[in-house]
N, C-alpha and C positions, 0 to 999 in steps of 0.2 A: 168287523170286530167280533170274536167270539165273547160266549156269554161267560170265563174264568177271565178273561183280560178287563172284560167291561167292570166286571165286580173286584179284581184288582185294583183298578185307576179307583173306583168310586172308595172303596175302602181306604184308599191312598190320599185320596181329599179330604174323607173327615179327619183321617190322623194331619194332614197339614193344618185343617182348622184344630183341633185339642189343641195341639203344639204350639198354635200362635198363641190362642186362651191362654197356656201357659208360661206364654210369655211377655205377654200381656198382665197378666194376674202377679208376677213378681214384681210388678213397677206399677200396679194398678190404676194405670193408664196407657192411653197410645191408641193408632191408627187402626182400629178394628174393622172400621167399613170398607176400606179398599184395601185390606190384607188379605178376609177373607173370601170376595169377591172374586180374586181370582185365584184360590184353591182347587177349583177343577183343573184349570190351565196348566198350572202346574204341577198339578197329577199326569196329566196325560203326556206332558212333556217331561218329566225324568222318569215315568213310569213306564214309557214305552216309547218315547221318540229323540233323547237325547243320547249323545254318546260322549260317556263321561268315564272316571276312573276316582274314587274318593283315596285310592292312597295315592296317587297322583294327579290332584287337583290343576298343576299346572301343563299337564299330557297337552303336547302342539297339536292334535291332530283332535283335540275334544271339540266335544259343541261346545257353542260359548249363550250363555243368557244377560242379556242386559237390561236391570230390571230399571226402567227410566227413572216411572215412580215411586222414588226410592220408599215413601215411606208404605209401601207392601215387604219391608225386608222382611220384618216377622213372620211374614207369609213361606219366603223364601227360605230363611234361618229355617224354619221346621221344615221343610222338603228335604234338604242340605244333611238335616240331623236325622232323618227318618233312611235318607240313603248312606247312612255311613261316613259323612264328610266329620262330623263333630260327635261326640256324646248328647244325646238327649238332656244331659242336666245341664248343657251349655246355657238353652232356651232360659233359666230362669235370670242369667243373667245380663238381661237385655237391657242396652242402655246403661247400664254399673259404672259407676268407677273402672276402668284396666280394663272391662270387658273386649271381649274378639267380636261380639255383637253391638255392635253403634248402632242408634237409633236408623240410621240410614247405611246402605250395603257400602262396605270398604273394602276393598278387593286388598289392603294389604294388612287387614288387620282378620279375615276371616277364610278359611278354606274353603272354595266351589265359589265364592265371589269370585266374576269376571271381571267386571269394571265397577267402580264408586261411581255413585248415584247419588241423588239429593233434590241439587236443584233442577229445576224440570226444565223441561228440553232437552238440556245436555245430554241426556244418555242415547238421544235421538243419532246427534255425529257419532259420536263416539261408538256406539253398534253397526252403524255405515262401515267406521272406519274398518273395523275389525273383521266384518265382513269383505269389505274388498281387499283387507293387507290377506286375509286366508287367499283370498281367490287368485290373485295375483304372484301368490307363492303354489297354488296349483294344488293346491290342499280340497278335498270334497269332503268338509266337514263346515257347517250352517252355525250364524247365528240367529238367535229370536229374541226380537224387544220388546219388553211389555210397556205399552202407556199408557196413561188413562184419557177419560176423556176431556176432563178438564183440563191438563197437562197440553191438549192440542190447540188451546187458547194462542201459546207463544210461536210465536213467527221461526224461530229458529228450527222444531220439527220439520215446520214444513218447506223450508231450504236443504235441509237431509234428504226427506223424502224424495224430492226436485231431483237432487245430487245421485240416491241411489238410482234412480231408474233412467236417468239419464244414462249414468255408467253400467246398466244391464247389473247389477250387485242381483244376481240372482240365489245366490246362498245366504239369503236375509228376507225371517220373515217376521212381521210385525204385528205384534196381536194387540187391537185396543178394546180397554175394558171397559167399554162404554155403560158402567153404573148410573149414568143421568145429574149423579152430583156430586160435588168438589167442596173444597173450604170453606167458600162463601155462600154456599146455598144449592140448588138445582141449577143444575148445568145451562137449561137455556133462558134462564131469569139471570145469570152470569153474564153469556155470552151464547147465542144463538148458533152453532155450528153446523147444522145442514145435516146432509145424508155424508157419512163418510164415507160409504162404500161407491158412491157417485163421486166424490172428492179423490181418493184414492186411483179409481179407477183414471179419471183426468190426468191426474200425476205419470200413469203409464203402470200401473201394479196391478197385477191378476187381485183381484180381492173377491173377500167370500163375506157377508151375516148372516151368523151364526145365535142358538141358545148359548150362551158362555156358561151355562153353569150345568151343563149337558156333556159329561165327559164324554160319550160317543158321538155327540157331531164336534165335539174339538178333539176328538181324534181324526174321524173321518174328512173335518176342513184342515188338519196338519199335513195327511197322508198327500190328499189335494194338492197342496201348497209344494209338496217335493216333489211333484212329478212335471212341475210348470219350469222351463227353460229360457232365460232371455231377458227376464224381466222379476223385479221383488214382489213378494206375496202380502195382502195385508188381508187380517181375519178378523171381523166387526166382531168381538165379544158381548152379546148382548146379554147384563148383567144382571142382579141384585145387589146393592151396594150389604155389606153384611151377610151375606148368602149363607145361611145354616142354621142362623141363629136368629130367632122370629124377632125377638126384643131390641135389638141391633138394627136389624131390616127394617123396624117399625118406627126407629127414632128419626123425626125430622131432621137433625143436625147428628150423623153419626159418622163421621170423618173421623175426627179423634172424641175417644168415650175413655172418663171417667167415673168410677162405679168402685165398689167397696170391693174386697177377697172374696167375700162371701157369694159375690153375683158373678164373679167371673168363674168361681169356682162351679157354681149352678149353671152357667152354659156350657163348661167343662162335661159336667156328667149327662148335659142333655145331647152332645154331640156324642159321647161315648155309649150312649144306649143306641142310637142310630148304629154305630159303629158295629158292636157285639149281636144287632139285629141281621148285619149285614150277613 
């Protein structure tokens, strides 16, 4: 990675973190810690590894993203809006009344949504699927699912999982953002999950861990990830839940945060001093 791409992608996360802030900050609540978490990710995947078209969102031959977890839309929604899919003033209205942003991604109610997400697992088949109906039409165009870690609790992921690398789905790759904790607390006071990248690996998928909040090694494990033939790729995200934002980062329960205008507006301008230093 040269050092104007690197500083691209990095500048490209903190505008996805602002963005959530500010979409967050119009409803003055919501999914903060696993939205911003994985903002590098998705820097480095619309900023320089997907292939997409925002005045044709629905182009056959685009990458497609399935964001599992659904509630990182906000995450998503400001990527979407930062490449030209919607207007920036979209973000405030998240979750609204008629809005095109639901709390969780609706692929028919929002432009650059692939598939509707929410309940977790399901986006696990359903990125399989997509990836094998491309591959199977002969199309060399990828998708990539984001899930978390707590998300890998239900059974159903891991029969996808099973299903992709049985069937060689080699144009799917799967990035878990293994932040450590979920709704109910820290991930292994939940449910104890092991090493994923040993799990994964079992499964039959080329897998890498990774710093996830390291937009140059989730370049460098993406580049990785496309050059492996035969078999799906999975890239252990190793995270910070909240990543940008010290206060967020620092809450024991910061899943979904509720806080006044005034404080989201203050990690607002603490991410955009980072930003204008960049």
């Amino acid at each position: 990675m040269d050092l104007k791409l690197q500083k691209d992608l990095t500048r490209l996360a903190w505008a996805i973190r602002i963005g959530t802030l500010e979409a967050l900050k119009a409803r003055g609540f919501g999914h903060a810690g696993g939205a911003l978490s994985v903002a590098d990710a998705l820097a480095v995947l619309y900023g320089s590894q997907m292939r997409y078209d925002p005045a044709n969102p629905s182009w056959p031959e685009r990458d497609k993203l399935v964001c599992s977890k659904g509630h990182a839309g906000p995450a998503v929604y400001a990527v979407l809006a930062e490449k030209g899919f919607f207007p920036t003033e979209m973000l405030k209205t998240l979750n609204q009344p008629g809005t095109s942003l639901p709390s969780h991604c609706d692929k028919s109610k929002t432009p650059g949504i692939d598939m509707t997400t929410g309940s977790l697992g399901q986006g696990t088949s359903l990125a399989v699927g997509l990836a094998l109906g491309d591959k199977l039409k002969g199309r060399d165009n990828r998708t990539y699912l984001i899930v978390g870690d707590g998300e890998l609790n239900e059974g159903q992921c891991w029969e996808a999982f099973m299903f992709a690398a049985g069937k060689g789905v080699d144009n799917l790759t799967v990035l878990i953002d293994r932040n450590q904790k979920q709704l109910d607390g820290p991930v292994k006071d939940v449910l104890e999950t092991g090493d994923f990248g040993e799990k994964f690996e079992a499964f039959g998928f080329f897998t890498q861990s990774i710093p996830g909040n390291d937009v140059e090694a989730v370049y460098g494990a993406l580049e990785a990830a496309k050059r492996v033939s035969g078999k799906p790729q999975a890239i252990v995200l190793n995270t910070v839940k909240g990543a940008g934002v010290k206060e967020i980062e620092d809450m024991a329960a910061n899943h979904s945060v509720t806080v006044s205008t005034e404080k989201w507006a203050e990690w607002q301008d603490a991410c955009k001093a980072v930003l204008a230093a960049l």
